[in-house]
N, C-alpha and C positions, 0 to 999 in steps of 0.2 A: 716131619709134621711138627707144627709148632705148639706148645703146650702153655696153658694162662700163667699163672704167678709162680703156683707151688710145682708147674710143673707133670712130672707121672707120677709123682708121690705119693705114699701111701698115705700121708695126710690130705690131700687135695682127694685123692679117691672115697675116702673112710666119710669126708665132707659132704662130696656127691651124695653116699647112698643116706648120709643122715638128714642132708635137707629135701633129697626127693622121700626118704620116708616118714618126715613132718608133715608132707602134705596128702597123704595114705588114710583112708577112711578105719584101717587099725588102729593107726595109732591113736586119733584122734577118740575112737572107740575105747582103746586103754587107757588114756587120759581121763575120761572124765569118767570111766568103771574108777580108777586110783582115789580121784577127789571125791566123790561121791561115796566110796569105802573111809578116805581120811576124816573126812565130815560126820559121817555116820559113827566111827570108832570114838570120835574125840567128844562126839555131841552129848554119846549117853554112857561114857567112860566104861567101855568094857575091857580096856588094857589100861587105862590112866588117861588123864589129859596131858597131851606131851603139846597138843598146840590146843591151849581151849579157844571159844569163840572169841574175836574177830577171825583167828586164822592165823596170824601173823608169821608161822612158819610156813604154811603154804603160799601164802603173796612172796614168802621170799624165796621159795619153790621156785614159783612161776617167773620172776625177775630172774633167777640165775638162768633158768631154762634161755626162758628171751635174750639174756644178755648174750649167752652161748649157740643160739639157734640163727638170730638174726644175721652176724658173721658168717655163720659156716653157709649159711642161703645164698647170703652175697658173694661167697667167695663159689658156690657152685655155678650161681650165674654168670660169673667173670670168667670161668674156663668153660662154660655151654659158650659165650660170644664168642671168646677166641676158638671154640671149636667150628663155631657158624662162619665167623669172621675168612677163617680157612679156606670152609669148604665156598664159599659165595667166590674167594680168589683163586680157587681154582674153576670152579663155573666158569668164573671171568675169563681165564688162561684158556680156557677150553672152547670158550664162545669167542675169540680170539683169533685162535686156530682153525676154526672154522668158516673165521669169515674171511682169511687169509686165504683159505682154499677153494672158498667161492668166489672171490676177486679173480684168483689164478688161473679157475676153472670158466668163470666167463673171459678172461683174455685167450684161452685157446682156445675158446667159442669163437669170439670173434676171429682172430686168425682163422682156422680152419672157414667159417664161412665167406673172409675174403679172399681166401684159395679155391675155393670153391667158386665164389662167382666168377674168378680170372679167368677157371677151366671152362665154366658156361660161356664166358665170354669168346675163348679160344674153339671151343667147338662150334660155335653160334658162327666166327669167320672161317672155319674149314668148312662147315657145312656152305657156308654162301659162296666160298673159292670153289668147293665140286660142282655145286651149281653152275658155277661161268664154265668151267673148264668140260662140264659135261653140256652147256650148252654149244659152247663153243667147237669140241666136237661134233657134234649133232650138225651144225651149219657146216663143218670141213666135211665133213660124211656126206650132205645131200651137194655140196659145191664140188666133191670127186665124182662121184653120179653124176654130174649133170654134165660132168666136161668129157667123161667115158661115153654116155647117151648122146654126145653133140657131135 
């Protein structure tokens, strides 16, 4: 089986579970419990202001996250397609295969059915050759009678 860029890697796998769990109603739950806690902490200085208001350590938070999130997304979708990509070519190989053995299966349909009619045909003249030949005796039968009675 064919595998996208990085491959079975434990980088391309660790990528999968990070961008399919970017898009998890947790995370996103622990996300904005985090901001909502940074904001809160920094707003009414109960440890210090280490980011006071605008933010500016949090925007640069959120820009690394994005810078690092938006990659590893892109690079799970690139090995979901080649995973799709795959399984559609083997579909394909398999619908294929089948239709190879339905072409196959109708040619010894028809054979068999034009064996068949030849036999129809062949009984249909034995049956009409007993007919003469049992008529045929039928008229030597009453034409010895009649020369025995004469």
């Amino acid at each position: 089986m064919r595998h996208g860029a990085f491959g079975q890697d434990r980088f391309g796998h660790a990528a999968e579970r990070a961008a399919r769990f970017f898009g998890t109603p947790q995370y996103i739950l622990g996300q904005t419990v985090a901001v909502i806690a940074w904001i809160i902490l920094n707003a009414v200085a109960l440890i210090g202001h280490w980011d006071p208001y605008p933010f500016i350590l949090l925007n640069l938070a959120f820009s690394t996250q994005a810078a690092y999130a938006a990659p590893l997304i892109l690079l799970a979708q690139t090995r979901q397609a080649d995973r799709d990509k795959a399984a559609a070519d083997m579909v394909e190989a398999h619908r294929e295969v089948v239709a190879r053995n339905a072409a196959e299966h109708q040619a010894a349909v028809e054979r068999t059915t034009g064996e068949l009619k030849r036999l129809l045909e062949s009984n249909t003249d034995l049956t009409r050759q007993d007919k003469e030949l049992t008529e045929q005796i039928a008229a030597l039968t009453r034409e010895i009678h009649q020369r025995l009675n004469a």
